[in-house]
C-alpha positions in Angstrom: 44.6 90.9 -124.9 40.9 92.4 -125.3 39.3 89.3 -124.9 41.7 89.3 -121.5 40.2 92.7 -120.6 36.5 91.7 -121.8 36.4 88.4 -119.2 38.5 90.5 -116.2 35.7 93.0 -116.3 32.9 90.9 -116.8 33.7 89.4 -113.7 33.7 92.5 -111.8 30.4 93.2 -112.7 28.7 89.6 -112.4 26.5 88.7 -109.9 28.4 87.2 -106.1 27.7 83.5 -105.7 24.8 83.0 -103.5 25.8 83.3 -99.7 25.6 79.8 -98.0 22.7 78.5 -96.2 22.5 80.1 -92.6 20.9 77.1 -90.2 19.7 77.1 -86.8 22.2 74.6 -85.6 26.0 75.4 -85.8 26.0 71.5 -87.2 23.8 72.9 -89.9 21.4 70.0 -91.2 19.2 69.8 -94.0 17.4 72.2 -96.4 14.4 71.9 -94.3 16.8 73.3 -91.3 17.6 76.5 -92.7 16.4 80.0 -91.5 14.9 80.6 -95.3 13.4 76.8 -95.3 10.2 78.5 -95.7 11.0 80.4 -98.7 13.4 77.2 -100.3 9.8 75.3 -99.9 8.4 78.0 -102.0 11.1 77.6 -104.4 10.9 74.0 -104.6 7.3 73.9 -104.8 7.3 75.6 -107.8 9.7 73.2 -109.7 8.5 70.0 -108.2 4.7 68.2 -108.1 5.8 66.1 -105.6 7.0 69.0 -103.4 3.6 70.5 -104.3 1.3 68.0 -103.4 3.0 68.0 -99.6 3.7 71.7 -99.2 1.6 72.3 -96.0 2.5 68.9 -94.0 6.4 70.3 -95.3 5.8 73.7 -93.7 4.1 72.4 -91.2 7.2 70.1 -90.5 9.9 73.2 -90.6 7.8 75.2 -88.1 6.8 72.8 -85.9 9.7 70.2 -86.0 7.0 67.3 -86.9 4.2 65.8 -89.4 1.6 63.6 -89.1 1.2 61.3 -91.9 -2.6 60.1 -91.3 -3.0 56.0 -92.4 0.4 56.0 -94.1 0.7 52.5 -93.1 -1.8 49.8 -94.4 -3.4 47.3 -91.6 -2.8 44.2 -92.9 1.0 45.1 -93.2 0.9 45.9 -89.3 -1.1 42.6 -88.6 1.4 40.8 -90.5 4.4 42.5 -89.0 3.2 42.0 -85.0 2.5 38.4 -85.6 6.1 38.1 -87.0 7.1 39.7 -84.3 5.1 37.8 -81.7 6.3 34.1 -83.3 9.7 35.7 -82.5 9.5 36.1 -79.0 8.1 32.8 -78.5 11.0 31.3 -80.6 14.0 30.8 -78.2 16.5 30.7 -81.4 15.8 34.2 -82.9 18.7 36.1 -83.4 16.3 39.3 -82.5 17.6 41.3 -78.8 16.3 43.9 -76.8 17.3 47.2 -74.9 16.4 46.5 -71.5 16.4 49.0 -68.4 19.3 48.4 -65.9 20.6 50.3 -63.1 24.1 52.2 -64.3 25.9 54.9 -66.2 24.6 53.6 -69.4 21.2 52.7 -68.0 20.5 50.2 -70.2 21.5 46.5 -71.9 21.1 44.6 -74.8 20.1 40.8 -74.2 18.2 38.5 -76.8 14.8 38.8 -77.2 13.7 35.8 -74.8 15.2 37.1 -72.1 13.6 40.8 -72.5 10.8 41.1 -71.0 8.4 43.2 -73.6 5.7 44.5 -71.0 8.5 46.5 -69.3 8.6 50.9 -69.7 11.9 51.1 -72.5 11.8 47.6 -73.4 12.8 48.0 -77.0 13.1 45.6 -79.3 16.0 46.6 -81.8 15.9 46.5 -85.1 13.7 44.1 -86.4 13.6 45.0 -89.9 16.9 42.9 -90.3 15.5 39.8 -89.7 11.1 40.2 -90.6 11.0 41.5 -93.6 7.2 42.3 -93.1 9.0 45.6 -91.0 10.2 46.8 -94.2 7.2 47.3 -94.9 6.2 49.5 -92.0 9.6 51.6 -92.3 9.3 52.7 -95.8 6.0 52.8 -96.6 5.2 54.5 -99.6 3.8 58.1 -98.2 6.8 57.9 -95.2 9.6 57.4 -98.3 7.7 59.9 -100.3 8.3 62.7 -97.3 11.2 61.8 -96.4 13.1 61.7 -99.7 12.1 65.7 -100.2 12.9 66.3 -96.5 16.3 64.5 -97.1 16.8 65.4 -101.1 17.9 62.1 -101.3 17.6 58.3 -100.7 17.1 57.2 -97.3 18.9 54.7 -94.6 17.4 53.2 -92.6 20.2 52.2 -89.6 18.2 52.0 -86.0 14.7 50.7 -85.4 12.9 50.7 -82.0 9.9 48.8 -81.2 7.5 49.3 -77.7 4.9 47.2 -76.7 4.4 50.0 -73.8 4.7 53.3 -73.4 8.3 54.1 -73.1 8.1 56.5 -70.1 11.0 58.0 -71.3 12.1 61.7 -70.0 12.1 64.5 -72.6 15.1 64.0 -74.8 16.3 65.3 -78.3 17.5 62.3 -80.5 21.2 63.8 -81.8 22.3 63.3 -77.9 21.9 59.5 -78.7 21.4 58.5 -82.2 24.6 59.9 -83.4 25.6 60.2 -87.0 28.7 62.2 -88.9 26.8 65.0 -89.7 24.1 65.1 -86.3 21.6 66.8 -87.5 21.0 64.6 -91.2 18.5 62.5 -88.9 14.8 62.4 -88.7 12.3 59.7 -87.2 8.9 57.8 -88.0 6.5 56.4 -85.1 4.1 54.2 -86.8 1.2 53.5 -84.6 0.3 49.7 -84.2 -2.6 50.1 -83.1 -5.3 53.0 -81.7 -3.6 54.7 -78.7 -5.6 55.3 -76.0 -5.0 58.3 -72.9 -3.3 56.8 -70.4 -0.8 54.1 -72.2 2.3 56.6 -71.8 1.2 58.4 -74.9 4.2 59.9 -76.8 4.8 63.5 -76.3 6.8 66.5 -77.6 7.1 70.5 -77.4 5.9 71.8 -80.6 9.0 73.7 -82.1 11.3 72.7 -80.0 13.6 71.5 -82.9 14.9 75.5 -82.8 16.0 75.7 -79.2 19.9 76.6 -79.1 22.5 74.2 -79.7 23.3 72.4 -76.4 27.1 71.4 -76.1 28.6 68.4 -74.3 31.9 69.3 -72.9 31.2 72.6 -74.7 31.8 71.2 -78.3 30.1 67.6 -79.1 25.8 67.4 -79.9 26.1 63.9 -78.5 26.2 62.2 -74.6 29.2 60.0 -74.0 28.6 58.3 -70.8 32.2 58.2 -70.7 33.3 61.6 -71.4 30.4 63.4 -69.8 29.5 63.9 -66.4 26.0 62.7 -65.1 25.1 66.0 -64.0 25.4 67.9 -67.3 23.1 65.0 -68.6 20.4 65.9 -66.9 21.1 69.7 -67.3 20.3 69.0 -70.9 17.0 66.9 -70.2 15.8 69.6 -67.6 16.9 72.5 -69.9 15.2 71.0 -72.9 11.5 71.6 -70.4 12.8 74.9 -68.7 13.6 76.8 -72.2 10.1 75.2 -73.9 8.1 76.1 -71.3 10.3 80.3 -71.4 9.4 80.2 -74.7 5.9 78.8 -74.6 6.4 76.3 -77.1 2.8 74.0 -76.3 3.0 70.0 -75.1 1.6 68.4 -77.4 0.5 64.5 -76.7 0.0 61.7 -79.7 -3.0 60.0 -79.7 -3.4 58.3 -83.3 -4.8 55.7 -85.0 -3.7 52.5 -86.0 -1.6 52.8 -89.0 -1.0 56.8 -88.7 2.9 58.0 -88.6 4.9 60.7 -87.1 7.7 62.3 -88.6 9.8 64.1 -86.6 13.0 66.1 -86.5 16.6 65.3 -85.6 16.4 67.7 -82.6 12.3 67.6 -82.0 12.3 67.3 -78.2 10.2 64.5 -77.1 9.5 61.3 -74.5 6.7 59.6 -73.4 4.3 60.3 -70.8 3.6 58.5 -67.8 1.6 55.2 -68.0 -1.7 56.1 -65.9 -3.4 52.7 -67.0 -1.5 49.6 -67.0 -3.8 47.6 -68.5 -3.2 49.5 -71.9 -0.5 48.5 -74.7 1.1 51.2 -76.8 2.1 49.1 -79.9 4.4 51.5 -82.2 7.5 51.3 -84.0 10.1 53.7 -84.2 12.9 54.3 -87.1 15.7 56.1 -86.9 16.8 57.1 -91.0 19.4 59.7 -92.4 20.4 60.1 -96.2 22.0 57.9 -98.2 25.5 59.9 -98.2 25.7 59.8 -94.4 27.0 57.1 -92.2 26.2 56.6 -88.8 28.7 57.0 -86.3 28.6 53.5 -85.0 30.2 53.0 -88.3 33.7 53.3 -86.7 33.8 50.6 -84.3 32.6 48.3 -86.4 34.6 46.1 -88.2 34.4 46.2 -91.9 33.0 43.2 -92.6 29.9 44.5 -90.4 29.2 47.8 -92.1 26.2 46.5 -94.6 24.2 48.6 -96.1 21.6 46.4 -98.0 18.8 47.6 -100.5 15.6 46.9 -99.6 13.9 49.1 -103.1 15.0 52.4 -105.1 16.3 54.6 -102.9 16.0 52.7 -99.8 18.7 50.6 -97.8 19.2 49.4 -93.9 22.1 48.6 -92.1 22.0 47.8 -87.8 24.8 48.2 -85.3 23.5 44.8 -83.8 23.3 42.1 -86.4 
C-alpha cells in the first residue's frame, strides 16, 4: 500500500512530457520544420560532430528554405554521367522517357526518350538513375547524403529524378503541389549543376524563405493539385499567390548562378521556377532529385501494382525506386 502511495504521488510531482513539436505547416514535416528548429540545431549540435561541422549551411537551410553545397559533386562523375546520358538519346532502344510540354489539363506527357526533344523549355528527362548508374553518383554524393541524412534523421529515397538540358521556364511553384508523398512535407530536393550557368540560360530562381508562407489548401483540405479534382482557376491562384505574398512580405528573388559541380538543397515547400531564357544559344545542364526518408512512401505508391513498388539499395542508407520503370 505505501509503495502504492510513494509511485501515485511521485507522479503528481514529475515533470509533464515535453509538449509536441509545433510546425509551420498543419502537415507538420521534419525537425528542421519546426518553429524551435533553430534551438533543436543547437541541441543537436552539441551531441553530434556531424551536426557540428554543418551548423551554419543547417541554419542557413531552416531560415532560408535552401543550401548551397559548393563542388559537392566531382567532374569527372558529371562528365561520365552526361555522356551516358547523351549515348542514350542517340540509342533508339533505351528504355529512358521524357516529360514533354503539351497543350491540356495536365500540360504535359511522357514519351521515350527518342521522341523527346531535349532542347525544348520542360523537357525532362525522368529518372535516369534507374537505368545509368553513373547518376547515382550525382544523386547521393557524399556531402548531399551527408546533409540530407541530418535534415531527414534518417536514410534517404531517392523516388523522382529530373534532368534539363535548358532552362525549364517553369512558373513559380512549391514542390508538395506535385511531388506528392504520404506525409507532404518529408520532401526535399538537390539541383546539381552540370555545368557553369551562365545569365540568361533560364537560370533557376526562388524567394528566399518562402518555405514559411501559409499552408495553401486545394479544395480547402489537400497540399497537392489534382487536375481532376481541382479547378484550373484555383491552380493558378496558388502560383500567383505564391509571388503576391513573397513580394507582401519582402522575401528577396534570388537567381542561381553556380558552378559546375555545385548543389542546391532545397525545401519541400521552397517556392521556386526558372527564369526566362534571354539567350538561346546557352544550355542549362542540371539534374534535379526529388528524395524523402526512408519510412516514407510516395504517393504514387498506390496505383502501382505490387510487383512495381521497388525500392532498391544503391549504399548504406540510400535506396531509389521510379513511378516509370
Amino acid at each position: 500500500m505505501l509503495r502504492k502511495l510513494y509511485w501515485s504521488a511521485r507522479s503528481l510531482f514529475a515533470s509533464p512530457p515535453p509538449p509536441a513539436p509545433d510546425f509551420y505547416s498543419r502537415f507538420g514535416g521534419l525537425w528542421t520544420d519546426r518553429r524551435d528548429a533553430l534551438a533543436e540545431l543547437d541541441r543537436r549540435a552539441k551531441a553530434d560532430p556531424a551536426v557540428a561541422a554543418l551548423r551554419d549551411k543547417l541554419a542557413f537551410f531552416i531560415r532560408n528554405g535552401y543550401a548551397i553545397l559548393e563542388g559537392a559533386v566531382d567532374h569527372q562523375a558529371i562528365d561520365a554521367y552526361k555522356a551516358d546520358l547523351l549515348a542514350a538519346a542517340r540509342n533508339n532502344s533505351t528504355p529512358l522517357v521524357a516529360s514533354v510540354p503539351v497543350h491540356g489539363p495536365q500540360d504535359k506527357d511522357v514519351v521515350p526518350l527518342a521522341q523527346a526533344d531535349l532542347d525544348a523549355p520542360l523537357t525532362k528527362v525522368l529518372d535516369t538513375y534507374v537505368h545509368l548508374p553513373s547518376a547515382l553518383s550525382l544523386a547521393f554524393a557524399d556531402p548531399i547524403v551527408q546533409f540530407l541524412k541530418i535534415v531527414f534523421d534518417d536514410g534517404l529515397l531517392a523516388f523522382q529524378g529530373l534532368h534539363f538540358e535548358r532552362g525549364s521556364t517553369q512558373a513559380v511553384h512549391q514542390d508538395t503541389a506535385y511531388v506528392v508523398l504520404e506525409q507532404p512535407m518529408h520532401l526535399c530536393a538537390s539541383w546539381i549543376a552540370l555545368e557553369d550557368v551562365q545569365p540568361g540560360s533560364g537560370e533557376l530562381m526562388y524567394y528566399e524563405g518562402s518555405h514559411r508562407l501559409p499552408d495553401w489548401l486545394y479544395g480547402g483540405a489537400y497540399k497537392h493539385y489534382n487536375h481532376e479534382r481541382d479547378k484550373h482557376e484555383e491552380h493558378m491562384g496558388h502560383l500567383k499567390a505564391l509571388v503576391d505574398r513573397s513580394e507582401e512580405q519582402g522575401l528577396p528573388l534570388r537567381t542561381f548562378l553556380p558552378k559546375k559541380g555545385d548543389a542546391l538543397i532545397w525545401s519541400a515547400d521552397l517556392a521556386h521556377g526558372g527564369s526566362q531564357i534571354t539567350d538561346p544559344s546557352l544550355t542549362r545542364r542540371s539534374l534535379v532529385t526529388h528524395y524523402t526518408d526512408a519510412s516514407t512512401k510516395p504517393y504514387y505508391f498506390r496505383f502501382l501494382p505490387a510487383d512495381r513498388q521497388k525500392i532498391v539499395p544503391v549504399k548504406p542508407d540510400c535506396a531509389f525506386t521510379s513511378m516509370y520503370y
